[in-house]
C-alpha positions as CSV (number, residue, x, y, z in Angstrom):
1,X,-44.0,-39.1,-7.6
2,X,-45.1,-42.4,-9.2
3,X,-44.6,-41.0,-12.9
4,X,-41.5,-39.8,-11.8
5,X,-40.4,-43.3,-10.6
6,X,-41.6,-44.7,-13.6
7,X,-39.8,-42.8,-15.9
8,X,-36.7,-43.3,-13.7
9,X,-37.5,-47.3,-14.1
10,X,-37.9,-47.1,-17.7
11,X,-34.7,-44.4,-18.6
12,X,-31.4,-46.2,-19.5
13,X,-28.8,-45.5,-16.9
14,X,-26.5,-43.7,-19.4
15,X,-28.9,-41.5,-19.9
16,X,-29.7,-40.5,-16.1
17,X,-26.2,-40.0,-16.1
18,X,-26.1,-37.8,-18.5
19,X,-28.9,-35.8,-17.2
20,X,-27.6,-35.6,-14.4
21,X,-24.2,-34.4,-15.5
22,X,-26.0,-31.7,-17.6
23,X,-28.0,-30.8,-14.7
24,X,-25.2,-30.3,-12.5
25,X,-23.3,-28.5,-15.1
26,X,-26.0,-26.0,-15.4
27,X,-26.2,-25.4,-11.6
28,X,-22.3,-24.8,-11.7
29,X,-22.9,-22.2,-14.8
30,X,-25.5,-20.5,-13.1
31,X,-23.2,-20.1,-10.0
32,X,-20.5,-18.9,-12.0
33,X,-22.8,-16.2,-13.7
34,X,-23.5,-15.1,-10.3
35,X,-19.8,-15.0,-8.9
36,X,-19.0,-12.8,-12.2
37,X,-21.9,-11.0,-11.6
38,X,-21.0,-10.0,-8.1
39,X,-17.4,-9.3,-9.4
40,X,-19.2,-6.5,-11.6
41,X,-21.1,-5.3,-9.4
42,X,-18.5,-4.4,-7.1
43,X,-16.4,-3.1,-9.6
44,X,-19.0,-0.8,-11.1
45,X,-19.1,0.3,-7.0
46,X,-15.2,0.8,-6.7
47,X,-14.7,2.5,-10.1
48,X,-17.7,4.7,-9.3
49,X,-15.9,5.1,-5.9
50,X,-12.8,6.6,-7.2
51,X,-14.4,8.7,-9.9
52,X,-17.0,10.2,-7.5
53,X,-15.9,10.2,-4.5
54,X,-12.3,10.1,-4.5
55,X,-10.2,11.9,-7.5
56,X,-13.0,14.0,-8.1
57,X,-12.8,15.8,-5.1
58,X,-8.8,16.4,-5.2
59,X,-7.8,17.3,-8.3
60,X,-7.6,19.7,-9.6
61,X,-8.8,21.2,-6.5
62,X,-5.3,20.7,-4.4
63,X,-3.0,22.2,-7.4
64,X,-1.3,25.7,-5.9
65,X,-1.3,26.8,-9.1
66,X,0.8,29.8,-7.1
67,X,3.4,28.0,-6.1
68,X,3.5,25.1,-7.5
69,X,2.8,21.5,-6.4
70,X,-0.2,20.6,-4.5
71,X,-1.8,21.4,-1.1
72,X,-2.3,19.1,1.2
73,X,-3.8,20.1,4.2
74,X,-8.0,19.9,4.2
75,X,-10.8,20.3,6.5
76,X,-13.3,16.9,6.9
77,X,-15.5,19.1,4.3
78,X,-12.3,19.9,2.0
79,X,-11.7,23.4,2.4
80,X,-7.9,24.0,2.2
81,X,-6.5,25.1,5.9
82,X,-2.9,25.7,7.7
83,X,0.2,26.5,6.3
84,X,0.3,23.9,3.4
85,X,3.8,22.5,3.9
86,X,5.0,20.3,1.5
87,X,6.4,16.9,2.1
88,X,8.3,15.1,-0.4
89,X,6.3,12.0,0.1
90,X,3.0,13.2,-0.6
91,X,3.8,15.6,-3.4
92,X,5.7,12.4,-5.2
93,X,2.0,10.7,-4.3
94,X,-0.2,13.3,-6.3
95,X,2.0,12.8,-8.9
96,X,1.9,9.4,-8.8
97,X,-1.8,9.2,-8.4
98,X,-2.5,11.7,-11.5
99,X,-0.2,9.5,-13.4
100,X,-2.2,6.5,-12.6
101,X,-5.5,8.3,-13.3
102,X,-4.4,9.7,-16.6
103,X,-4.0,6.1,-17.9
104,X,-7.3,4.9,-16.4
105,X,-9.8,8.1,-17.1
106,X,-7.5,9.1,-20.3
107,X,-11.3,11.2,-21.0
108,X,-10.6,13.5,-18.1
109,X,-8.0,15.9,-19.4
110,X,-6.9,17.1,-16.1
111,X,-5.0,14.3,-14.8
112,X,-2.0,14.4,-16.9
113,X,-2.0,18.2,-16.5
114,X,-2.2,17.9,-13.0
115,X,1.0,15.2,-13.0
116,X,3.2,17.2,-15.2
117,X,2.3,20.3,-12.5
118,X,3.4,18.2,-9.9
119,X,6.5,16.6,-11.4
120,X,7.4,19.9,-12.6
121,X,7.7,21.2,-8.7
122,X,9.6,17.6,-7.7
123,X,12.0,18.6,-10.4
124,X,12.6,22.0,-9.7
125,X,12.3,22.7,-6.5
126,X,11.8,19.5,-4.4
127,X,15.4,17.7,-5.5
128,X,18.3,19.3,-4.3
129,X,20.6,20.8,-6.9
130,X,23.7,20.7,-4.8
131,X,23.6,17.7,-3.0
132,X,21.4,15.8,-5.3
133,X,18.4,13.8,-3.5
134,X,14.9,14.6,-2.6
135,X,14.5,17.5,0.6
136,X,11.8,16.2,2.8
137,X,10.0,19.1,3.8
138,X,9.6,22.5,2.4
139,X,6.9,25.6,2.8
140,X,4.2,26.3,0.8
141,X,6.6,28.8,-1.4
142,X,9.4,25.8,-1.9
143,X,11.8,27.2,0.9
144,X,13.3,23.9,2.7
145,X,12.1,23.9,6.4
146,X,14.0,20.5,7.2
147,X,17.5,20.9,5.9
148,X,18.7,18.5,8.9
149,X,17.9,15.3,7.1
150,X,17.1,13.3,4.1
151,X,15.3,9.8,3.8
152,X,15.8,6.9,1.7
153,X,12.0,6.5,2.2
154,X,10.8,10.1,0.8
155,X,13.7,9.7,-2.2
156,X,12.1,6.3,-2.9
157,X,8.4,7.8,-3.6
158,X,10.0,10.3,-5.5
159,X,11.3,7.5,-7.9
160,X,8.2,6.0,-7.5
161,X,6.4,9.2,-8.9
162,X,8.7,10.1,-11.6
163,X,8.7,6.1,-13.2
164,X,4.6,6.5,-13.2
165,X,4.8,9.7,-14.6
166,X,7.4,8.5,-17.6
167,X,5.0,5.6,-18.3
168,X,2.2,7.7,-18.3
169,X,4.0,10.6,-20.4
170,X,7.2,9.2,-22.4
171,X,8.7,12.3,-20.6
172,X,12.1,11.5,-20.1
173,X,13.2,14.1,-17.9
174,X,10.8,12.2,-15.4
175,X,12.8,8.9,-16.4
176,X,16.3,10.8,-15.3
177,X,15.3,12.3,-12.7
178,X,14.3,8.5,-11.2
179,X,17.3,7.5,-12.4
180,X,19.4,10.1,-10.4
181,X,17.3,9.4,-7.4
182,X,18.1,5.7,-8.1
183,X,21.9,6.7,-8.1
184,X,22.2,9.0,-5.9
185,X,20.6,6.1,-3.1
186,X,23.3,3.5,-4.6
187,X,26.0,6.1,-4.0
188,X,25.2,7.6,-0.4
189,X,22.6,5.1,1.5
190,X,23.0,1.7,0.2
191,X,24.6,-0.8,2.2
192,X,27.5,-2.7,1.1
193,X,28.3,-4.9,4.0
194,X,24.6,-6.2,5.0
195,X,22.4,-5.0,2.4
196,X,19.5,-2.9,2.0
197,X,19.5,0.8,2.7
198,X,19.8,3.2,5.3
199,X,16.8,5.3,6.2
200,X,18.2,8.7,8.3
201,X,20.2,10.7,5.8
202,X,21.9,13.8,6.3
203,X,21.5,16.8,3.6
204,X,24.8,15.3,1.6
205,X,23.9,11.9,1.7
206,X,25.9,10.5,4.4
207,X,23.9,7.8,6.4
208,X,23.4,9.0,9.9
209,X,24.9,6.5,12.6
210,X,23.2,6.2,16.0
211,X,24.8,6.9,19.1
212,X,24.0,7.3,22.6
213,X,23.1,10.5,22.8
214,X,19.9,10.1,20.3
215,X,17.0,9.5,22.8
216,X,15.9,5.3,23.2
217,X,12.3,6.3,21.5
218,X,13.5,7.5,18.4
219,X,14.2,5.5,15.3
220,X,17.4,7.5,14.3
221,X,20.4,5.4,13.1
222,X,18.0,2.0,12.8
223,X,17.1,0.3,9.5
224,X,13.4,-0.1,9.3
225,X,10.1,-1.9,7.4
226,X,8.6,0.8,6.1
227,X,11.2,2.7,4.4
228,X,12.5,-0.9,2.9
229,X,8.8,-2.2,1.4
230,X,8.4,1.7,-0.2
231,X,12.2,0.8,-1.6
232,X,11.5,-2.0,-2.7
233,X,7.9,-0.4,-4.1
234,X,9.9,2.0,-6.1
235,X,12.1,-0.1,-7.6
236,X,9.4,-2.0,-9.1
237,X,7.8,0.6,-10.5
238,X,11.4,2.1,-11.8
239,X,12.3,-1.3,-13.5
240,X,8.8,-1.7,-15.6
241,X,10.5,1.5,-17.4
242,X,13.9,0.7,-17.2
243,X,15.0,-2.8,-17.0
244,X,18.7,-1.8,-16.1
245,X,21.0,-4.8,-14.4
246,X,21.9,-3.2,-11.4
247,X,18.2,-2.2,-10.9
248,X,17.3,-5.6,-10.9
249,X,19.8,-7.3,-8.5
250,X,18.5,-4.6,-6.0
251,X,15.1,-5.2,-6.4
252,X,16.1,-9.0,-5.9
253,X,17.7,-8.1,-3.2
254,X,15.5,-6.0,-1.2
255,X,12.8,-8.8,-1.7
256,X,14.7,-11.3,-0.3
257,X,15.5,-8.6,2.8
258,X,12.2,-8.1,3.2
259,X,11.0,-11.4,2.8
260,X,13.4,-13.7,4.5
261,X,14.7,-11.3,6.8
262,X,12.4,-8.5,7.8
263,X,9.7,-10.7,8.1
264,X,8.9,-13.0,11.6
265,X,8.4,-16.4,11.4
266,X,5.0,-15.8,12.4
267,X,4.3,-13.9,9.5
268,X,4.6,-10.3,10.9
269,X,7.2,-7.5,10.1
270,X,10.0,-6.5,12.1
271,X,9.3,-2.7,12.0
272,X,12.9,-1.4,13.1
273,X,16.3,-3.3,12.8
274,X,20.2,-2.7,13.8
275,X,22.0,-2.1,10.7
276,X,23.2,-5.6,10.5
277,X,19.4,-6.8,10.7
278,X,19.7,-7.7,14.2
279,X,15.7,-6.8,15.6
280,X,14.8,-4.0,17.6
281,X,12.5,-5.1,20.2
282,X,11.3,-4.6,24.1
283,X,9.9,-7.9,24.8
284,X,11.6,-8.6,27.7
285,X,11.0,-5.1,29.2
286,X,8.4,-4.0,31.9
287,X,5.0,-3.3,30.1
288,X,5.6,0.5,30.8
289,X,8.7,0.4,28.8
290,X,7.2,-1.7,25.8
291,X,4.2,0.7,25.9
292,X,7.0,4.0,26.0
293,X,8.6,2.5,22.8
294,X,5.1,1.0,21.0
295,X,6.3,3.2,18.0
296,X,9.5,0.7,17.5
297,X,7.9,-2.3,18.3
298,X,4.6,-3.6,17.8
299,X,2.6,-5.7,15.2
300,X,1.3,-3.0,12.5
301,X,-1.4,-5.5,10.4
302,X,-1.8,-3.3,8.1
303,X,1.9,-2.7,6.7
304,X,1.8,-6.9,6.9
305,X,-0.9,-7.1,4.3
306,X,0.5,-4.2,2.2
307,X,4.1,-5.9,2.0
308,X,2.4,-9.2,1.0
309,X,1.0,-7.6,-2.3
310,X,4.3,-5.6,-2.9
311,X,6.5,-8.9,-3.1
312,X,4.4,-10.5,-5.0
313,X,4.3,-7.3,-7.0
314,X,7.7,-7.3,-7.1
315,X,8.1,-11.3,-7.8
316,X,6.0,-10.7,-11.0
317,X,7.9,-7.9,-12.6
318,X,11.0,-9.9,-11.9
319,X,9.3,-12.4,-14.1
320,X,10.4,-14.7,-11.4
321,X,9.1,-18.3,-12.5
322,X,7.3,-20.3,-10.4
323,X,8.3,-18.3,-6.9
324,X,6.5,-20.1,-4.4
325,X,8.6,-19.0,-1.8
326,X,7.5,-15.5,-2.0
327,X,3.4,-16.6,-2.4
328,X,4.0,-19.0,0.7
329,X,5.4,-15.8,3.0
330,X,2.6,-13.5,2.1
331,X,0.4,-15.7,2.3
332,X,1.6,-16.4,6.0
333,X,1.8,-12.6,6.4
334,X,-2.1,-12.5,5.7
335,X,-3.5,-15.1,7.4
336,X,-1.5,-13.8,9.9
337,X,-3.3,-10.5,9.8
338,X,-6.6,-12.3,9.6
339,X,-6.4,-14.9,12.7
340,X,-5.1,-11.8,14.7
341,X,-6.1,-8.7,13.6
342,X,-9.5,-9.0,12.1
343,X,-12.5,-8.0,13.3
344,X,-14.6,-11.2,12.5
345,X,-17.6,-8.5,14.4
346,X,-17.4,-5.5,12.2
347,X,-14.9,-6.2,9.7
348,X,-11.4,-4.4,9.3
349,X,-7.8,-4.9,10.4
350,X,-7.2,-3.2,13.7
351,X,-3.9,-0.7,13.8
352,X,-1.4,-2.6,16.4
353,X,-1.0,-5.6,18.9
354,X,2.3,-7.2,21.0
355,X,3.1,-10.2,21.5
356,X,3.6,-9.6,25.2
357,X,5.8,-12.3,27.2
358,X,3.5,-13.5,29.6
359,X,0.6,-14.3,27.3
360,X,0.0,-16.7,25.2
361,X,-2.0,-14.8,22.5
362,X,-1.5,-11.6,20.7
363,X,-3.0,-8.7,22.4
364,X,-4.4,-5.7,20.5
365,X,-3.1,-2.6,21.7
366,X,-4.5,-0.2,19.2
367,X,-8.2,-0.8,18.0
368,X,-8.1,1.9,15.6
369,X,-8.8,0.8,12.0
370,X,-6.9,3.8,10.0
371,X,-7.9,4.2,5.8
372,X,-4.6,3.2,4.7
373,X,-4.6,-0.4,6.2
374,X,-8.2,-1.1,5.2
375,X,-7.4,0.0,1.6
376,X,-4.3,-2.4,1.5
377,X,-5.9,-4.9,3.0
378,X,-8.8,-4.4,0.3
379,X,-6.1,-4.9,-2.1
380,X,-4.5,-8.2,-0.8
381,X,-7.7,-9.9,0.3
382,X,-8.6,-9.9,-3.7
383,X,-5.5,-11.0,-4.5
384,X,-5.5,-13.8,-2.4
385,X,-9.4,-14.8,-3.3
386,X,-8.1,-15.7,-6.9
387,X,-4.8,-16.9,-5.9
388,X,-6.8,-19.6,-3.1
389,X,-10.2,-19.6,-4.3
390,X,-10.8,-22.2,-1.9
391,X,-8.8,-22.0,1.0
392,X,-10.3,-21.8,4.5
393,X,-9.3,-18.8,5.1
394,X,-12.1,-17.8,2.7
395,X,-10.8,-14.8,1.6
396,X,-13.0,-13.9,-0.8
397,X,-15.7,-13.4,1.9
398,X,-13.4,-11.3,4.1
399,X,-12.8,-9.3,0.5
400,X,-16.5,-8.7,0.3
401,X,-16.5,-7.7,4.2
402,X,-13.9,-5.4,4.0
403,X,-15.5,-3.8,0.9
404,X,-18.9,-3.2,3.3
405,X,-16.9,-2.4,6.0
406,X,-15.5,0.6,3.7
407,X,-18.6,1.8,2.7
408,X,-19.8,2.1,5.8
409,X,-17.0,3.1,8.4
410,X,-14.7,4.7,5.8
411,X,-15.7,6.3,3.1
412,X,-17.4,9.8,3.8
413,X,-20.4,9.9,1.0
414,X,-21.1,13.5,2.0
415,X,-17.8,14.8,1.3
416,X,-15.7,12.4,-0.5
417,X,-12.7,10.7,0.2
418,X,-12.1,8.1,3.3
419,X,-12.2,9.3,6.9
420,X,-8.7,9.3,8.2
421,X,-9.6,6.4,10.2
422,X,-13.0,3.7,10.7
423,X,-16.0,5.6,12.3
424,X,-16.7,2.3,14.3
425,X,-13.8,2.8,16.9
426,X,-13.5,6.2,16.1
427,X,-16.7,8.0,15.6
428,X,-14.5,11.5,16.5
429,X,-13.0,11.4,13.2
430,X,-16.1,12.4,10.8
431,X,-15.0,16.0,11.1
432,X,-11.1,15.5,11.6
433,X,-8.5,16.5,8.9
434,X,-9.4,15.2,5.6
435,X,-6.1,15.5,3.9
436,X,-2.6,16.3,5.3
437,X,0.7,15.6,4.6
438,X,0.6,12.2,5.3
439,X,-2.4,11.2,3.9
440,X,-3.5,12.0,-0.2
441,X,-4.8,9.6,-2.3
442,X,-2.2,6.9,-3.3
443,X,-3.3,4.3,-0.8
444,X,-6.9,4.5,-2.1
445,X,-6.5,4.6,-5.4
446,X,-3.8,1.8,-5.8
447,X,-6.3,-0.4,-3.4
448,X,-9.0,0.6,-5.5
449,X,-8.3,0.1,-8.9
450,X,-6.0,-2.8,-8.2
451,X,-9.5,-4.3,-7.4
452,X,-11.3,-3.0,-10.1
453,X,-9.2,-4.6,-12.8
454,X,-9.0,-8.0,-11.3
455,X,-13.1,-8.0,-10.4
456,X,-13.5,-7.4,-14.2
457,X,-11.4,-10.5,-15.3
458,X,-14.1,-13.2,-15.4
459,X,-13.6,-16.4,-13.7
């Protein structure tokens, strides 16, 4: 101690300075070699993730190599089961997902095989030849089951599919057939008076109206969130390929629908609307009747955290210059999420809440954690970290949380693939359906290698 002081006595104050400034510029090095270190780490996790334990065990396996397209329907240990109907939406999501994967593992020769299979069956015998449009449901052989209605939300995956599949191919019958899809929604479903599009279709096109007679629980006849963030998905997706004007002034103008319209001030989506935007909601109904119609009317976290990544999505591709309007809402959307749907215990974004009338706070009325949430909430949390590095909402943390959380709860390292929802609140669903028509592998691997690519940029 008394050499130190010494030497401190007899050093020129520049120089202490200096030390000191080199000293503290090491420490910040060192921490920064860590932070990247981490990144690495957990992208070496998430890539290994999604090669291992993820596309692995679905391709080629789900081709139907008799009938075309994929199967969807699996046991919890992946052995195919039930009658394998096909849904428009997650046929146009295998595609999708091959597409992605052919670009990211170009070594694995199966992936673009497996998207021109799939595209193949979306041309020929998923899009309707008289009436143009996507069907929405057929059987295993291609014979349509649902020939009652159409939707603006399965027609938009099927853009959504084809525009991956063009970038990934150059094959431009996948680039007309999204751009018939794209016409054939301007033509029959979009709305000319007060914007955006309608969701219930019937097989011709023609937007179906509500009336009384259609029962107070269903969603028929209402404009909606879901249909309008995949919309406005698709046509993001469509434009990186084919930057037409029209295009564009709709993808403007679904953003601005969902983002200054669809979205509450509070920073949660309005999940169904009246044509002219007006909300749907039971707020000032008896709890029984709120809890009758929860499927109209709640607070779904996990579509709030998706959305906030697919405007900014959108915002980029739009090359829209300094948008801080758009950050500021999904940012609002997510801290949103995170002050009211996070489980600062575990970790995770819990599946629904109300704001019910006589209470002050939100109340969670669904404490399920389902794959699809976690994975988009994976997504945005990243996304977020970088944006606000140090914003008290620490993001970053909650990123690395949600990561553990996966691991754990989510992702079955037995079998493969992510239980259908978080073994924490629902231990049950270790042996449930692994894959069905509702859920593949689009969700996961957007979530996924979004994270891995952004983790491997160093700070």
């Amino acid at each position: 101690m008394k050499a130190c002081l010494q030497f401190i006595k007899k050093t020129p104050v520049a120089i202490l300075f200096l030390l000191a400034v080199t000293a503290s510029a090491q420490k910040q090095s060192r921490a920064k070699k860590n932070i990247n270190d981490e990144r690495l780490q957990m992208a070496a996790e998430m890539d290994k993730t999604i090669r291992t334990e993820l596309l692995n065990k679905w391709y080629p396996r789900c081709v139907d190599s008799l009938y075309g397209g994929f199967i969807s329907t699996f046991t919890y240990d992946f052995l195919p089961t039930g009658s394998q109907d096909k849904m428009i939406v997650t046929q146009a999501r295998h595609v999708w997902s091959n597409a992605i994967a052919s670009k990211l593992y170009p070594d694995v020769a199966h992936y673009k095989d497996c998207a021109k299979h799939g595209f193949t069956f979306l041309q020929n015998v998923m899009w309707d030849k008289d009436n143009g449009g996507f069907y929405t449901l057929v059987d295993r052989k291609g014979n349509v089951k649902d020939g009652s209605e159409k939707t603006a939300y399965g027609n938009a995956f099927g853009i959504y599919a084809s525009a991956a599949w063009y970038r990934a191919s150059a094959d431009t019958n996948a680039l007309n057939l999204a751009k018939n899809c794209f016409w054939w929604l301007e033509k029959h479903c979009h709305d000319p008076v007060y914007k955006g599009y309608f969701q219930n279709l019937l097989p011709d096109g023609t937007p179906i109206k509500r009336t009384a007679a259609i029962p107070s629980t269903s969603s028929t006849g209402y404009k909606d969130q879901n249909s309008s963030i995949h919309i406005l998905e698709a046509f993001t997706e469509l434009y990186t390929v084919w930057p037409d004007p029209l295009l564009r002034s709709r993808l403007q103008e679904m953003l601005i629908l969902i983002r200054d319209v669809i979205t509450s001030k509070k920073g949660n989506l309005i999940l169904f609307l009246q044509p002219d935007w007006t909300p749907v909601s039971f707020r000032d109904s008896s709890d029984a009747v709120i809890q009758k119609h929860h499927n109209l009317d709640h607070v779904s976290f996990g579509h709030d955290v998706e959305t906030a990544y697919l405007m900014m999505e959108a915002s980029h591709v739009l090359e829209l210059k300094n948008d801080t309007v758009t950050v500021t809402i999904a940012k609002r959307m997510v801290d949103h999420a995170l002050r009211n749907g996070w489980d600062e215990k575990t970790g995770g974004f819990f599946d629904e809440a109300y704001y019910f009338k006589n209470k002050k706070e939100i109340t969670i009325t669904q404490n399920s954690k389902n794959w699809w949430a976690q994975a988009e909430g994976l997504n945005t949390l990243l996304l977020m970290a970088d944006l606000f590095p140090n914003d008290p909402m620490r993001y970053f943390e909650k990123f690395k949380t949600m990561w553990q959380y996966i691991q754990t709860y989510l992702i079955d390292h037995v079998y493969g693939d992510f239980y259908a929802e978080g073994l924490d609140t629902r231990p049950d669903q270790k042996t449930a359906l692994k894959g069905h028509i509702w859920k593949a592998t689009y969700h996961q691997l957007r979530s996924l290698s979004n994270c891995v690519q952004r983790l491997q940029k160093k700070e």
